[in-house]
KEKE-383643 format. One record per residue (C-alpha): residue number from 0; residue in one letter; x, y, z. Coordinates in steps of 0.05 Angstrom, whole numbers, plus 5000, padded with zeros to 4 digits. Each point is the difference from the previous one (the first is absolute). Example, Ala and Ser with C-alpha at 12.3 -4.5 7.8 and 13.67 -1.06 7.14 Angstrom:
! residues 2
torpa sevo->0 | lolo->A | xx->5246 | yy->4910 | zz->5156
torpa sevo->1 | lolo->S | xx->5027 | yy->5069 | zz->4987
//
This chain:
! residues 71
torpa sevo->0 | lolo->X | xx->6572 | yy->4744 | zz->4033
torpa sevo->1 | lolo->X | xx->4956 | yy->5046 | zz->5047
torpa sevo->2 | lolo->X | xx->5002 | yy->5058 | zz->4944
torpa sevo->3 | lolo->X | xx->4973 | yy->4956 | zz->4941
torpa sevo->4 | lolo->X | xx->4936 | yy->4964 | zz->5049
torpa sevo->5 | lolo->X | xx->4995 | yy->5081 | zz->5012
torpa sevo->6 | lolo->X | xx->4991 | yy->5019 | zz->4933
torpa sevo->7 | lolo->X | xx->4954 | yy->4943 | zz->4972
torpa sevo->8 | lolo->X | xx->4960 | yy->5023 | zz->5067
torpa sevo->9 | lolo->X | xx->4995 | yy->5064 | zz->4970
torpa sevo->10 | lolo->X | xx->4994 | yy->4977 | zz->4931
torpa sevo->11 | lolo->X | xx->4943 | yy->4951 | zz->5018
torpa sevo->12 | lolo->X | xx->4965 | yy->5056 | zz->5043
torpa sevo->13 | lolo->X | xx->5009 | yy->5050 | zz->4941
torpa sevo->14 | lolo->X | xx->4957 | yy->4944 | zz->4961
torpa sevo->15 | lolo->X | xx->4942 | yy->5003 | zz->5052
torpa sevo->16 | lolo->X | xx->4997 | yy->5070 | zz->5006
torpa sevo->17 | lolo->X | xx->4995 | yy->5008 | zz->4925
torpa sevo->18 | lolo->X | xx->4942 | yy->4949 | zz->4999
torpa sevo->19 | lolo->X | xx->4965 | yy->5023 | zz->5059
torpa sevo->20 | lolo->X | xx->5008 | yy->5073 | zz->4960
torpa sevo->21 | lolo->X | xx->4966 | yy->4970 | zz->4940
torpa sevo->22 | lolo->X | xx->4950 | yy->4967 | zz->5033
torpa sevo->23 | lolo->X | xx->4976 | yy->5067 | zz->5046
torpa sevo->24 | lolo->X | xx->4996 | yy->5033 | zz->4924
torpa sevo->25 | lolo->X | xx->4950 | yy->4946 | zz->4984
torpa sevo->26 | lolo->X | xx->4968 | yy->5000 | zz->5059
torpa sevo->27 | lolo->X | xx->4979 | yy->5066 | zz->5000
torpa sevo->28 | lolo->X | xx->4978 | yy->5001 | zz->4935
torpa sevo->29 | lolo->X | xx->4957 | yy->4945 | zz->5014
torpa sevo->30 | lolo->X | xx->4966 | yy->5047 | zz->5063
torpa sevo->31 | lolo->X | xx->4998 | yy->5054 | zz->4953
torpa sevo->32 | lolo->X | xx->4961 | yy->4953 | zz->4951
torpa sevo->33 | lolo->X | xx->4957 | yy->4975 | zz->5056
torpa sevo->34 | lolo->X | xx->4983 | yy->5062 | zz->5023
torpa sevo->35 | lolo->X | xx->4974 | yy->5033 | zz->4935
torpa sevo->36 | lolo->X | xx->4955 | yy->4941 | zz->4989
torpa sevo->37 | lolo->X | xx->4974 | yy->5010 | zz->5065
torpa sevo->38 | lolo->X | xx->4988 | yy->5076 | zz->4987
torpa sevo->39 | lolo->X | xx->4968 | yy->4980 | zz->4935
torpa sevo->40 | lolo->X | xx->4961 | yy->4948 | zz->5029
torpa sevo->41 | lolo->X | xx->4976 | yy->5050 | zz->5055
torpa sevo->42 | lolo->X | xx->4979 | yy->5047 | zz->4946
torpa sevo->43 | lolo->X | xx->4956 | yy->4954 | zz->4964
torpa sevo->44 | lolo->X | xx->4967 | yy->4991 | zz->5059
torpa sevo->45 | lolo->X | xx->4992 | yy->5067 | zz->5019
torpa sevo->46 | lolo->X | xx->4960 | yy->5002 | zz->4929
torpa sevo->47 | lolo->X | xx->4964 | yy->4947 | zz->5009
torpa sevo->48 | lolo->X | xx->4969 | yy->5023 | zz->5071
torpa sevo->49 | lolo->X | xx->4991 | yy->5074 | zz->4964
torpa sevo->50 | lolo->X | xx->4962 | yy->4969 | zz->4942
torpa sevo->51 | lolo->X | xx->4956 | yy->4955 | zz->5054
torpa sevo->52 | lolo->X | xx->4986 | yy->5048 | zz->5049
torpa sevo->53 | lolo->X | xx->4969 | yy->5062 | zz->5000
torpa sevo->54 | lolo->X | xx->5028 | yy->5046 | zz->5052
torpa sevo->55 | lolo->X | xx->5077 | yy->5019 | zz->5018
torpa sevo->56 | lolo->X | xx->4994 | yy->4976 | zz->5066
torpa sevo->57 | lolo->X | xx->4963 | yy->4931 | zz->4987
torpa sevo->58 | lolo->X | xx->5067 | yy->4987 | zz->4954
torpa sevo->59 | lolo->X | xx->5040 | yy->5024 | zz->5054
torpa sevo->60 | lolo->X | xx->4976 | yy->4943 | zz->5045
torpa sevo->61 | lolo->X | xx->5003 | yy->4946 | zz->4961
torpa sevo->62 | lolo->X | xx->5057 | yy->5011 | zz->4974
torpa sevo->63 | lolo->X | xx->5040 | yy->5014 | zz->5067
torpa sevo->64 | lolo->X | xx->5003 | yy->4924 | zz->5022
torpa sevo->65 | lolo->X | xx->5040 | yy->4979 | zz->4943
torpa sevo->66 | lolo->X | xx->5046 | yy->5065 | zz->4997
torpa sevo->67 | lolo->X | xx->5019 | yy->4973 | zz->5086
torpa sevo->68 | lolo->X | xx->5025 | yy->4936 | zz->4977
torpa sevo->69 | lolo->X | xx->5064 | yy->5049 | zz->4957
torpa sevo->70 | lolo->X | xx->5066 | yy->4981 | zz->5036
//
């Protein structure tokens, strides 16, 4: 009786780990996602404060606050 609780244990815990596997794929392909919109969203604003301002360093500084808040 021991052996078959053993192996629906195992079976059930193969289960999880297959869906915790899946879900780790999706995960980090929802980072990945999240992270190019940020880097595209940075960009933008990068043009945006080049187009407004006039020197290098002027862009620099205004942009620098937002660029702190990246994880």
């Amino acid at each position: 009786m021991q052996t078959i609780e053993l192996l629906s244990t195992i079976a059930a815990l193969e289960t999880t780990v297959s869906e915790l596997e899946e879900e780790i794929v999706s995960l980090s392909y929802q980072l990945s996602q999240e992270r190019n919109e940020r880097k595209l969203a940075e960009y933008r604003l990068l043009r945006t404060f080049s187009k407004e301002t006039s020197s290098p360093s002027q862009e620099v500084s205004a942009v620098r606050p937002f660029l702190a808040l990246r994880p």
